[in-house]
TORKOL-4160 file (C-alpha; in steps of 0.2 Angstrom, whole numbers, padded with zeros to 4 digits, m for minus):
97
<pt num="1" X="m0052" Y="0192" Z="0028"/>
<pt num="2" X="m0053" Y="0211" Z="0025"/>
<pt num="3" X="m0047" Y="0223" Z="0038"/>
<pt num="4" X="m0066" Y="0228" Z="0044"/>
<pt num="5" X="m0070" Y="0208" Z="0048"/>
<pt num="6" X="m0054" Y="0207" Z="0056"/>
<pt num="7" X="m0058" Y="0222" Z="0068"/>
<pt num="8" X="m0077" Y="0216" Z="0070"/>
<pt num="9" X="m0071" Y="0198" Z="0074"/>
<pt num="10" X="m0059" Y="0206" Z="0089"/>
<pt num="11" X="m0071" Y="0216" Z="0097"/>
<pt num="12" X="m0084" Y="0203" Z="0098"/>
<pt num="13" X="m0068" Y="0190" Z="0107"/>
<pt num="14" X="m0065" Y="0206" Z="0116"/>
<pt num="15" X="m0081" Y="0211" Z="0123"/>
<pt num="16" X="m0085" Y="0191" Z="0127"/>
<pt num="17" X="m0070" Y="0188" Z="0136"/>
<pt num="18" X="m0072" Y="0204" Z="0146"/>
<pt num="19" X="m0088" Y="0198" Z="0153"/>
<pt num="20" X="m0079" Y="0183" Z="0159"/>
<pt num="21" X="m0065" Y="0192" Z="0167"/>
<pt num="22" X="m0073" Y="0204" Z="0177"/>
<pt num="23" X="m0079" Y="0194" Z="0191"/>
<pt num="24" X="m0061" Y="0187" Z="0193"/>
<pt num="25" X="m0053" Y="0192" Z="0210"/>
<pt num="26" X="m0070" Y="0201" Z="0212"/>
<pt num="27" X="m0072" Y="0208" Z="0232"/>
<pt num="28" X="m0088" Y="0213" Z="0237"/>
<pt num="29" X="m0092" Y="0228" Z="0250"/>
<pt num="30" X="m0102" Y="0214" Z="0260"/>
<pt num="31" X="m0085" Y="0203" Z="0261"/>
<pt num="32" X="m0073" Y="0218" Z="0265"/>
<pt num="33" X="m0086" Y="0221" Z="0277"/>
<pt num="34" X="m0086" Y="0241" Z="0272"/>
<pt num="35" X="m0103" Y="0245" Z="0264"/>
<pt num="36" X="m0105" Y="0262" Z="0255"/>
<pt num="37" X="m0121" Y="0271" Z="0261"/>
<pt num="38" X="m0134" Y="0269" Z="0246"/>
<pt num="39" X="m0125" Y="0255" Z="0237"/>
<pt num="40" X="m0129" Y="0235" Z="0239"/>
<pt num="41" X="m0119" Y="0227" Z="0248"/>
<pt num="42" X="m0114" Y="0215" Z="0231"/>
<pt num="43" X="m0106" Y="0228" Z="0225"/>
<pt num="44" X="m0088" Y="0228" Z="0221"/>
<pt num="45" X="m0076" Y="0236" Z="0234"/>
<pt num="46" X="m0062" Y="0237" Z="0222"/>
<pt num="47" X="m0065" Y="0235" Z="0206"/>
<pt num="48" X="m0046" Y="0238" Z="0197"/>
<pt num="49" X="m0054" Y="0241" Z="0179"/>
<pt num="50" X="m0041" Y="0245" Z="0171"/>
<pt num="51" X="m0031" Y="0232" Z="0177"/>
<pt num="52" X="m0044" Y="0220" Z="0171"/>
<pt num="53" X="m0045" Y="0228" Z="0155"/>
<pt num="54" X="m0024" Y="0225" Z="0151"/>
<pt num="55" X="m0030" Y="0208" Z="0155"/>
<pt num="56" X="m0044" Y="0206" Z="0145"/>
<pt num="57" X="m0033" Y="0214" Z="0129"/>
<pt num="58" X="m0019" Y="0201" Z="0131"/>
<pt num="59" X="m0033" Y="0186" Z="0133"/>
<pt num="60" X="m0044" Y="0191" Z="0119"/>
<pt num="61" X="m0026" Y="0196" Z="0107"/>
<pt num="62" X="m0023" Y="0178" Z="0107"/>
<pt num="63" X="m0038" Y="0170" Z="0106"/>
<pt num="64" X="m0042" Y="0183" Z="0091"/>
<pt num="65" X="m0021" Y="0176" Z="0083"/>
<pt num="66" X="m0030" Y="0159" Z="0086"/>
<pt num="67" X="m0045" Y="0162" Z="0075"/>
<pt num="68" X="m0035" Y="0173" Z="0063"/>
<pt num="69" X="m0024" Y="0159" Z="0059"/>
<pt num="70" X="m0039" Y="0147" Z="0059"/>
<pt num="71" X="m0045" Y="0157" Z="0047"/>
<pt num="72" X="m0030" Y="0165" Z="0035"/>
<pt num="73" X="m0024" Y="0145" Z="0033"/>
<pt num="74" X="m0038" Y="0136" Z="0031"/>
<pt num="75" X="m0036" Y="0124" Z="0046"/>
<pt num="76" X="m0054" Y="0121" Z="0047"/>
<pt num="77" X="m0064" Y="0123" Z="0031"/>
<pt num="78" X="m0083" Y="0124" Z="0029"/>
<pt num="79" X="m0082" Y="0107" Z="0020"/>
<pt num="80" X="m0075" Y="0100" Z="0036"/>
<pt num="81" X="m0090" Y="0108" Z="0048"/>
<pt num="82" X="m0102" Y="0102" Z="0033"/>
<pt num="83" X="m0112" Y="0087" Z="0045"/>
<pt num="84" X="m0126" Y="0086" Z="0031"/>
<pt num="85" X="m0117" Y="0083" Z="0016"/>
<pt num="86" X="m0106" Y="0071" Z="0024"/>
<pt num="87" X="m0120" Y="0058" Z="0032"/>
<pt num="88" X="m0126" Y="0060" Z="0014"/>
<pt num="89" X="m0142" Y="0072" Z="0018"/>
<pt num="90" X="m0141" Y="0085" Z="0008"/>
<pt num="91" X="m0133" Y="0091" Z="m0009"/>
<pt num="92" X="m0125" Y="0106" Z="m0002"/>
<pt num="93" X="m0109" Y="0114" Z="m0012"/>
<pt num="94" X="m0098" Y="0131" Z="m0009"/>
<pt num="95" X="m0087" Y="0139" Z="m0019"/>
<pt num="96" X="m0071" Y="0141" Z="m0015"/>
<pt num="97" X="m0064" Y="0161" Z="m0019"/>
């Protein structure tokens, strides 16, 4: 893996496990009971983004060592995900660099 797939593949974990943090510990205006005029009351009271965001890097750095080593060490092989070759339903053959 070159270093520009290895960056692209980081922010993609990082962008998808952001959207699953935020709404951890998530406390709306409605629940603290303190509505800000001219905003719903589902929005966040607190937010502590950057808080999250340390969060989120530390979560997605080790999914992203996960896949890296998945990857670097061929743990799991495209001959190993090939289901059509394997039930005998195609010809399908790669080549390995």
């Amino acid at each position: 893996m070159n270093i520009v797939t290895g960056i692209v593949l980081y922010a993609i974990i990082w962008f998808m496990t952001l959207f699953m943090t935020l709404p951890f510990q998530l406390q709306t205006q409605g629940e603290a009971g303190k509505t800000v005029s001219g905003t719903p009351s589902s929005a966040p009271s607190n937010l502590r983004l950057g808080r999250k965001l340390l969060i989120n890097t530390a979560i997605a750095s080790v999914i992203f060592a996960l896949a890296l080593w998945i990857i670097v060490f061929d743990v799991v092989t495209l001959e190993d995900i090939d289901l059509f070759s394997r039930f005998g339903l195609g010809n399908a053959t790669y080549e390995t660099q």
